[in-house]
N, C-alpha and C positions, 0 to 999 in steps of 0.2 A: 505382594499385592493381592492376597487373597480377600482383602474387600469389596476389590471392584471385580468378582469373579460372575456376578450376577449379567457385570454389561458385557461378558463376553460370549456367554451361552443363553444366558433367558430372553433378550428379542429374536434372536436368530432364530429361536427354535420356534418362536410366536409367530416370524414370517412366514421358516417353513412351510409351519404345519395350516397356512393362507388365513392368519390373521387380516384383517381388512383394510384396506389400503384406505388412504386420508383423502375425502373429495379433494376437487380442486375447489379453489376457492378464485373470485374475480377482482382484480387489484382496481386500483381508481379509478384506471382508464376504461378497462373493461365494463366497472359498473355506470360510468360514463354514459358509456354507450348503450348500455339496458335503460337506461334510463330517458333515453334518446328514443328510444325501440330499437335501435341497431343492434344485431345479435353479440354477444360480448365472446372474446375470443375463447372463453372453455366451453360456451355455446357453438361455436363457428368446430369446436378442435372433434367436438364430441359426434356432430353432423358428420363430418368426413370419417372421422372415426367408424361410426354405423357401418358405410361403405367400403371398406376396408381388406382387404383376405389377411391371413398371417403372416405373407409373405411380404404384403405390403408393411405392414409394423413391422415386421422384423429388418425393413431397408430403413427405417427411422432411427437402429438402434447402434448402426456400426459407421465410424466414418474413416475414409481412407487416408492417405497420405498426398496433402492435395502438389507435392511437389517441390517443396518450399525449401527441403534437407538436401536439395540436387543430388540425391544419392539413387534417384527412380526418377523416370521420366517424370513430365506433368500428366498427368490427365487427361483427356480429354475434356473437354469443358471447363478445366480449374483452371487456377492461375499464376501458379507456383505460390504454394502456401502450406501453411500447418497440417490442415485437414478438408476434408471437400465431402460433401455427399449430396449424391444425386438421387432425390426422391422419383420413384416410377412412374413415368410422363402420365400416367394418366388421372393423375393424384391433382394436376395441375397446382404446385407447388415450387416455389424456388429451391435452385442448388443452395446447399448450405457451403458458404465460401470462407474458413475460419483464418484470421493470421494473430500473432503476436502484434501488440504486447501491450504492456500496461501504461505505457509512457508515448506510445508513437503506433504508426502501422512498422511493423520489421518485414525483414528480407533478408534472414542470417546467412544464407548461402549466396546470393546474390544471384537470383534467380531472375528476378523483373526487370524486365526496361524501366520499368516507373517504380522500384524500389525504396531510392530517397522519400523522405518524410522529416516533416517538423517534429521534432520531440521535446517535449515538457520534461522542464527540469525533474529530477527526483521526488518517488512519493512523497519523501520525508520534508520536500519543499512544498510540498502542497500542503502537506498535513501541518507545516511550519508557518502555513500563512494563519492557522483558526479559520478560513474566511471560503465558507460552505457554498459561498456564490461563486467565487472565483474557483472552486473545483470544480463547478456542474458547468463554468466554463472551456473548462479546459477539456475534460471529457468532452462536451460539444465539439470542440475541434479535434481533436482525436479519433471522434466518431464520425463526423463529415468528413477527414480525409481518408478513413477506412472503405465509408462509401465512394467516394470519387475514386478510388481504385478496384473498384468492384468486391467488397467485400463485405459481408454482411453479418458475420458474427467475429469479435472482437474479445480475447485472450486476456480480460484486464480486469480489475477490480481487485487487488490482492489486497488485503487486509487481515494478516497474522501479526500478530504483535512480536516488540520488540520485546524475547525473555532474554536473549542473550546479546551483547553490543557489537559482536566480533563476528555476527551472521552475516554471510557473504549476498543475503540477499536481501537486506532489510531496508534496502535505499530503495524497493520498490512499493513496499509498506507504508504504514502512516502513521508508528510509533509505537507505542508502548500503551496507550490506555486503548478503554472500549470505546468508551463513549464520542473522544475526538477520531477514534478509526474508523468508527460506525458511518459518523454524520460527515465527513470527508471524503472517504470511499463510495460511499450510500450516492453521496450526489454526483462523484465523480459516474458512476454507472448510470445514473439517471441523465446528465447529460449526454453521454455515448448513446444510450438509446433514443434521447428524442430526435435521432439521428437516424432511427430506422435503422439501429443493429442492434441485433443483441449483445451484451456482455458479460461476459463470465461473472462470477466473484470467489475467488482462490486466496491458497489452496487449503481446500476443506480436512481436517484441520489440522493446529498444533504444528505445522510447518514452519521449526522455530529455529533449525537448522540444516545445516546445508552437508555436514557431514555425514557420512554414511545414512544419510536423507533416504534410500532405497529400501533399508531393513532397520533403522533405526526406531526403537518404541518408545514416544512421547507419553511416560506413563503419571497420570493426576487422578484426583477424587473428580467426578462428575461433577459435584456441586460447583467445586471450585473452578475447573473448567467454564460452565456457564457462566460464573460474574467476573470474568476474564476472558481469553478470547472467545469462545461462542459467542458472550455478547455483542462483540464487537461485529461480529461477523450476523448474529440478528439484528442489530439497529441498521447495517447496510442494508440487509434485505428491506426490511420496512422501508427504507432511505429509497432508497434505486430501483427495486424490484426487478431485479437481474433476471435475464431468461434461463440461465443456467450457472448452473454451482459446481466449480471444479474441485472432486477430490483428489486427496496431496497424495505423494508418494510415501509417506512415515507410516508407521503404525502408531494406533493410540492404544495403549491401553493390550498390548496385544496383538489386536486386530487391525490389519489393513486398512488404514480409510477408506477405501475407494470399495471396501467390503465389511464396513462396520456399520452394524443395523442402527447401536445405539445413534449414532451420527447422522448416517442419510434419511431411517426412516422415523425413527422415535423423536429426536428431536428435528431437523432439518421439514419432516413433511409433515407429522401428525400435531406435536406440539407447537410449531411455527407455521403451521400450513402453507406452505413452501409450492407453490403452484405450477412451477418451470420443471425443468431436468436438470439434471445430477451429468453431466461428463465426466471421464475419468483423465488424469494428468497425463501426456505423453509417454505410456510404458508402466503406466499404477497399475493396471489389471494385472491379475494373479490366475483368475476361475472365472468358469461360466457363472454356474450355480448358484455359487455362496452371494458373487456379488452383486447376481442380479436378484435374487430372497432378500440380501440385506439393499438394496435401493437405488444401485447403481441402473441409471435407463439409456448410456451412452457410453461405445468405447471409443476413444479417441484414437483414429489412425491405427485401427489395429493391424492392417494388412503389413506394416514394416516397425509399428515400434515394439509391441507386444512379444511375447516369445512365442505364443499361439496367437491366431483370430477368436478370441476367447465369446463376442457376442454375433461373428458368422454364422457358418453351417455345425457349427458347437452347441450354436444357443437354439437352431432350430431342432436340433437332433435331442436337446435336452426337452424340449416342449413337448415333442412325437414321442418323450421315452417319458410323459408325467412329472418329470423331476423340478421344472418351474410350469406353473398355472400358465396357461393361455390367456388370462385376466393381469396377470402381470406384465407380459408382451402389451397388452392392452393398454395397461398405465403407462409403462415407458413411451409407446407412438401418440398418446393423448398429449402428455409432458411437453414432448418436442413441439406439437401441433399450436397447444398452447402457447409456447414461446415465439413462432412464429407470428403466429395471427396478433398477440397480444404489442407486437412493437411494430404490425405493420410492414413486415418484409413483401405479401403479395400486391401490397396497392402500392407500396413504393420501393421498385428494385432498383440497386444500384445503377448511376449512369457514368459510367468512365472519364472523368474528365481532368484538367489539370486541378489540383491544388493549387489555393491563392497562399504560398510562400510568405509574401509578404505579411498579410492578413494574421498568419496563423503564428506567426515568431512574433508578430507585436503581443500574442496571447502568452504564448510561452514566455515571454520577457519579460511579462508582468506577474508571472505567475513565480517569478525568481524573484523580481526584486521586492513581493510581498513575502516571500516565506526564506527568503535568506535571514539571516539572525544576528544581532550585533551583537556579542560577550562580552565585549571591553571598550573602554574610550575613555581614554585621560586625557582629553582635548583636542588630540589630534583630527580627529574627524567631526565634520567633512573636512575634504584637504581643499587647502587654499589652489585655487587655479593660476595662480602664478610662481607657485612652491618650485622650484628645482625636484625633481620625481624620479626616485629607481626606482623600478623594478624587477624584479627576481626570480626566475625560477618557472616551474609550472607551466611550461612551455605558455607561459600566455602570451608573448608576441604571436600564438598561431591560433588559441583556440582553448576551449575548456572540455575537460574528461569527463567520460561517463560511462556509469556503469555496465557491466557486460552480461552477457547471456543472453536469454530467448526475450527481454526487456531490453535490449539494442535495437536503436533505431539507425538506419544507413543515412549519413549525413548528406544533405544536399552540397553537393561539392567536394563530396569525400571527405576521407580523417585528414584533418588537420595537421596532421602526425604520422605520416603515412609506417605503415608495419607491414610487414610479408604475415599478414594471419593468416594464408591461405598457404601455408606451409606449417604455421600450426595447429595443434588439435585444437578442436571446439573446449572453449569460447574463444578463442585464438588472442588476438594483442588488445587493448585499449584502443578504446576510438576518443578519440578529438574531434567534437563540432567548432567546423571552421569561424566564430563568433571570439574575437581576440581579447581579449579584456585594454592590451597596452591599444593598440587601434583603436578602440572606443574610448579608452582614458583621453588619448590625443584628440581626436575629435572635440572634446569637450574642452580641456588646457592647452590646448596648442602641443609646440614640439619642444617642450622644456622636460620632458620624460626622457628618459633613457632607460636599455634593458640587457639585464646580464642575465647568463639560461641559470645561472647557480650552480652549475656542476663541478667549479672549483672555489669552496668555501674562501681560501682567504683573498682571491682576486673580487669575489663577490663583494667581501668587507672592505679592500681597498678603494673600489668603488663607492663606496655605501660611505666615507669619509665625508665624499664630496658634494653629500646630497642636502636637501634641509626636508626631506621624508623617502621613506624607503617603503615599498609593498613587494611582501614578498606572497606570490603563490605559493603552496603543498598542497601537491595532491595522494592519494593514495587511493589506490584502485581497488572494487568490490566487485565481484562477480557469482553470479550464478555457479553452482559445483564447490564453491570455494569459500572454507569460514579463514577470516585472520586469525593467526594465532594469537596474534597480542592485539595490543593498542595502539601503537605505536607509531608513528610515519616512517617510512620506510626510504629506502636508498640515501641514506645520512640527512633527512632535511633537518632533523631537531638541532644538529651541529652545525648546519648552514644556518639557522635561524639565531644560533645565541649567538653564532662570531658576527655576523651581521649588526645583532645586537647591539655588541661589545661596542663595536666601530662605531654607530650610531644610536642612538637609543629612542628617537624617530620612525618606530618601525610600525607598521600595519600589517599584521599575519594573513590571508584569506584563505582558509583552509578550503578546497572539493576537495571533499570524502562523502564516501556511504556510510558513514555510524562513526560516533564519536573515535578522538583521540587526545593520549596524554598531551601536556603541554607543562614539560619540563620548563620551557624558557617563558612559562607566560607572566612571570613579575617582571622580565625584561623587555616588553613590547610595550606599547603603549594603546593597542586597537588588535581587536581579534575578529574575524567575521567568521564567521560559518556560509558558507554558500550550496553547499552539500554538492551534486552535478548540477551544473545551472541550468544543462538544456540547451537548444537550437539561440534562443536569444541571451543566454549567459553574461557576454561580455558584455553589452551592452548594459545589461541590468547591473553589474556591480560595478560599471564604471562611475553609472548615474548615483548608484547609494553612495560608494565613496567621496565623491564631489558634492553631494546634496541636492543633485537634482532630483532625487526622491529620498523617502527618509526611509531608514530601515522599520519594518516594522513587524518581523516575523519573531515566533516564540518557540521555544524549544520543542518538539514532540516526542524526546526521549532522553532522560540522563544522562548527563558525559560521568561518568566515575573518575575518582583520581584515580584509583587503582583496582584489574582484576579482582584482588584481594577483596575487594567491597562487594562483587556481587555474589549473587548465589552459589553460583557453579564457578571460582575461580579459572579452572580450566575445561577444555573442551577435550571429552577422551576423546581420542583419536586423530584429533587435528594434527595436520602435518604442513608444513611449508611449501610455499612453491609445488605443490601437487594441482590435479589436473581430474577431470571427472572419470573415467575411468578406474583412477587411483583409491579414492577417498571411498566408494559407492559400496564397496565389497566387507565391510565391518559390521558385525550385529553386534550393533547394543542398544542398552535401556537410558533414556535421562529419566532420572525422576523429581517431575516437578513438585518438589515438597515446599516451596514458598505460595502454592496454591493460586490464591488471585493475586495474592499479594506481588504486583509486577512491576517492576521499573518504580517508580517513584514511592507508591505505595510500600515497595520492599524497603528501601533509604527511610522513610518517615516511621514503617515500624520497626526499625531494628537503629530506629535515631542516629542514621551516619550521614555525614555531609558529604555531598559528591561537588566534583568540579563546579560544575553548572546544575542545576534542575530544570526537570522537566516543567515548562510554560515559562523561561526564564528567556528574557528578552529585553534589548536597551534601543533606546530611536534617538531623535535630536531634540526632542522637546519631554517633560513633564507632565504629570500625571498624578490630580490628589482626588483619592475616592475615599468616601462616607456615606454616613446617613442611613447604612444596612438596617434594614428589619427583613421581619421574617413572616409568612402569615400563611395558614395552612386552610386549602379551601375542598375539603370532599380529601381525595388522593392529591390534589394537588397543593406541590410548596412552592410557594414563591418567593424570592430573595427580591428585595426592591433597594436602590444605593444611588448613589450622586457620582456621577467622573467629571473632574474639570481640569480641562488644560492651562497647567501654571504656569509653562515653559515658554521657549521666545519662538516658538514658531507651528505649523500645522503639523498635526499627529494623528495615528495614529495607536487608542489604547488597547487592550486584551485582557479587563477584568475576567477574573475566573473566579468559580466558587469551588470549594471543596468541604466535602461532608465526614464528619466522624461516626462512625455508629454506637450507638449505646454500648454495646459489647466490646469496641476499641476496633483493634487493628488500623494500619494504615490509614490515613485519609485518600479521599476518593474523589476525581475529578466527576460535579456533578452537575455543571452548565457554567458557559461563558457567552461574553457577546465581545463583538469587536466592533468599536465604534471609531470614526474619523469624525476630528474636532477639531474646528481653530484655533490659533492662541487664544484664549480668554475664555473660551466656551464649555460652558458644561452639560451635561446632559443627565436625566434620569430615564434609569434602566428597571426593566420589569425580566425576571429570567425564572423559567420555571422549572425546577429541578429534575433531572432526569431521575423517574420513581423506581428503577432496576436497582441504581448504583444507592440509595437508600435501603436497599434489603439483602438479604442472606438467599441465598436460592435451596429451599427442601426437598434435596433429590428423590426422599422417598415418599413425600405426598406429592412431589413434580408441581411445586408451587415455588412463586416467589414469595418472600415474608418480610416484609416491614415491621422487625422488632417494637415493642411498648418500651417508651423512655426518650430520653432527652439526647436530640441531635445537635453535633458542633455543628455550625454552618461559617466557615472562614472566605471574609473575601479579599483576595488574595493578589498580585504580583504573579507568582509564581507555584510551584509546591512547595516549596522549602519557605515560602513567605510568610511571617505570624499573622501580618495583616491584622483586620478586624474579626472578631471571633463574637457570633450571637448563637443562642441555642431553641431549640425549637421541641417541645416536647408532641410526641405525636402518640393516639390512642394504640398504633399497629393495624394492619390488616394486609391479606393475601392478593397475590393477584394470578393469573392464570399465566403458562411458561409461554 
């Protein structure tokens, strides 16, 4: 890798030696309010700042362990949580009261009387709906019950991309491209905040695996990095305007995230002008020094996760010994101050009070049955409400799975499934939110359903003779600490599925999984749903798509492959079965991402392989005929203009997308969609203007983006894999700033 030797020693040595730290800049709200005359919050950060002593920034820059891990008391003041800091009363400041997670408020140890919380189905459901409102919904609720439990910064906005299908943590993500992770993420954190919290957005970066995640080095070209996940991870910022940016536990490139200059300060604050703070991951920190030169301005919980208090009486003793500037203390307590003022924590503190349950699962419910996804349907769906109905497996008489780790939300009602995890190690068993899917199927058909658990294949198929449709759940479980080895469904269900088959051919599959899997039996079913973890109102929401009280209308946000063999990196060195965090953490090695941006779909489109499914690949109950694409380019801006009309017998929703070829080839590139809802008969014209990043090449050594001279494909499209309609657009070229 001696190309990228430049971003390992030449910023660091530029911080060092107190190269100049990047102003803050004033985001909308901020400039809002200058414009108001209300002082805008790097105005408000920089006033307090003034009055200040060192000691005071240097309590802005370490936060504790608020409790949360029941392995240490709580606090004082906290609340059993993540992380807590208590700024020095005379600051007249709120405590910083931090919890998990990106899907829900959590309580992994079960610390709270008021623990329970609604959770929102899987990122990958949200990022499955395309539908940017219904994100900044869902973050609203998420963010309001954050606050209603007294809690004011919020552990969530992950958006690393999907590079590998078998990462144990990518059900909290939002896919595979920049651009739909960007604007789905981006407003998922903008709704959390306009809740008066702040939200992360993690983890910074390349966090693309879960194995040996601690010392592993994600190593890529710069360039390539930027028009693949960096972007993604800038369009959230512009999107959301997150108060803080959590860097990952991996190394890039070498270097430590959480201590990589290129990362936090060259691109993150100078070329992005990135206005918040930088927190480090629960146990990223390594060094005082290094991390606080290269950009780090917060350790998380250092007092129990860290091996040292690396930004304690370490970082004060480094100030007193000249080794970091007392202008860099400076930045770090400005940062923090800024994210404070900028979302509003001192005029509006949390008030403890009940969550509306009901209110918030009709959100999450909707937030499933948009971004669930239909694969298959030979007529079988929707099912007739007087059909004779099995169903199968998947413990759905009790409730639907979901993902684990520090992204587990504590079900209202308990798991559904009950398990002794407290006799196992962290992440301990699967949880079941108590939302049944057979329960809500009956509610809607009556009691002509029946349900076998599927644990013994050929009684399940005996059963299944007698039925006139069969649904069978598989689930397979994703967690935090943990990549799958394969693809696979796990504990026999692909053999429960064919004999099933056999016996009936009547069948509807509903897979919850976190990231794709094979489907040996899928010419023998007749309907296949993707549901991903549906979340607090799961059952409900696929009872309704099955039946047709809502139509499906979610679209893939990441390739299913047939086979390993299709992607990049066939295997994962080091992955191990049934292991457990402790196990996996202790391995150095290097991935080297040599398919560059070229990720998930874009990889499939330029190395011409057909995967199971594609990414943006989605079926509902009604039709869909688009035309009429032109193209017309005005300044920097291109705009694709087209016709959708619903052909089909009933109300829809569509999810045109565009995707771009560049003069120089490579992959095509997802480079704007809209999602429209249409009646039968109705058509609509659409104006979309193409996102100008995913049009250019990024020039890491003039630190420009470049819009090549030449003639662009602009496809509108179905899906990636779609030929669709193909117009070209010739454009002069020109630059634009990183």
């Amino acid at each position: 890798m001696k190309r990228l030797g430049w971003v390992r020693g030449g910023l660091c040595a530029l911080v060092a030696a107190g190269a100049p730290v990047e102003p803050l800049m004033a985001q909308d709200g901020a400039q809002d309010g200058a414009q108001s005359g209300a002082p805008t919050a790097a105005q408000r950060a920089d006033a307090l700042l003034r009055h200040m002593s060192l000691q005071d920034q240097l309590a802005l820059v370490f936060s504790r362990d608020g409790g949360g891990f029941g392995a240490h008391a709580i606090p004082r003041g906290a609340l059993g949580s993540a992380a807590f800091l208590l700024p020095p009363a005379h600051l007249g400041l709120p405590a910083l009261e931090e919890t998990d997670a990106g899907l829900g408020v959590g309580d992994p140890r079960h610390v709270r009387p008021n623990g329970p919380a609604v959770s929102l189905p899987s990122g990958l459901a949200t990022a499955g709906t395309w539908d940017v409102a219904m994100a900044r919904a869902g973050g609203a609720m998420i963010g309001a019950e954050a606050w209603r439990n007294g809690f004011n910064v919020l552990l969530a906005g992950g958006a690393d991309l999907t590079r590998d299908p078998r990462n144990g943590r990518n059900f909290e993500y939002a896919g595979e491209d920049p651009l739909l992770t960007g604007r789905i993420v981006g407003q998922t954190i903008a709704g959390i905040q306009s809740r008066h919290v702040i939200s992360t957005l993690k983890h910074f970066a390349m966090n693309d695996l879960e194995t040996s995640r601690m010392t592993l080095s994600a190593n890529i070209a710069p360039a390539a990095m930027r028009e693949s996940d960096l972007l993604g991870f800038e369009i959230a910022i512009e999107t959301g305007h997150p108060g803080a940016v959590m860097c990952s536990y991996n190394r890039v490139n070498d270097l430590f995230a959480c201590e990589n200059a290129y990362l936090l300060t060259k691109t993150l604050k100078q070329d992005w002008h990135y206005p918040g703070f930088v927190m480090s991951d629960w146990g990223a920190d390594h060094t005082t020094v290094r991390a606080a030169l290269a950009g780090l301005d917060q350790e998380s919980s250092g007092d129990t996760i860290d091996a040292r208090p690396f930004f304690g009486p370490m970082l004060a003793q480094a100030v007193q010994a000249g080794a970091v500037p007392r202008a860099r203390i400076a930045d770090m307590a400005r940062r923090v101050l800024y994210a404070v003022y900028d979302v509003g924590l001192p005029e509006h503190p949390p008030v403890i009070t009940p969550i509306d349950a009901a209110a918030d699962t009709a959100i999450a419910e909707q937030d499933e049955e948009e971004g669930a996804v239909l694969l298959r349907n030979r007529g079988i769906l929707p099912l007739r409400r007087d059909a004779h109905v099995l169903v199968i497996g998947g413990h759905a008489d009790a409730g639907v799975i979901s993902g684990g780790g520090s992204a587990q939300v504590v079900p209202i009602g308990g798991n559904a499934v009950p398990a002794d995890d407290k006799a196992l190690p962290w992440p301990g068993a699967p949880v079941y939110f108590p939302s049944a899917p057979l329960r809500a199927m009956q509610a809607l058909a009556g009691e002509k359903l029946a349900y076998d658990p599927g644990t013994d294949p050929a009684r399940a198929a005996q059963a299944a003779r007698q039925a006139d449709a069969v649904v069978i759940f598989a689930t397979k479980w994703s967690v935090e600490s943990i990549d799958s080895p394969d693809l696979s469904l796990s504990d026999g269900q692909d053999a429960l599925i064919a004999a099933v088959a056999r016996a009936n051919p009547h069948v509807v599959v509903v897979l919850e999984t976190g990231n794709p899997v094979l489907m040996p039996w899928l010419e023998s079913v007749q309907a296949v749903m993707q549901a991903w973890y549906p979340g607090s109102g799961g059952g409900q929401a696929i009872a309704r798509l099955l039946y047709g009280a809502a139509a499906p209308s979610g679209h893939l946000p990441m390739t299913f492959p047939r086979a390993a063999a299709q992607l990049p990196r066939p295997d994962i060195a080091g992955v191990r079965a049934n292991t457990v965090f402790d196990v996996q953490f202790h391995t150095d090695q290097e991935v080297m991402y040599d398919e560059g941006s070229e990720v998930g779909y874009r990889w499939f489109d330029a190395r011409r392989r057909q995967p199971l499914f594609p990414f943006g690949f989605g079926l509902t109950y009604t039709d869909f005929r688009m035309g009429d694409l032109t193209l017309a380019a005005s300044g920097h801006d291109v705009v694709a203009r087209f016709t959708v009309r619903n052909v089909g017998p009933r109300d829809g929703v569509a999810v045109p997308q565009l995707y771009v070829t560049l003069p120089d080839g490579g992959g095509r590139r997802l480079a704007g969609w809209q999602r429209l809802t249409l009646a039968r008969g109705e058509s609509q014209q659409v104006a979309v203007t193409l996102e100008p990043r995913v049009l250019a090449r990024f020039d890491d050594a003039a630190d420009r983006w470049r819009v090549p001279a030449g003639r662009f494909q602009v496809r509108l499209a179905t899906d990636a894999a779609d030929q669709g309609t193909v117009r070209e657009i010739a454009l002069a070229g020109w630059t634009m700033a990183p």
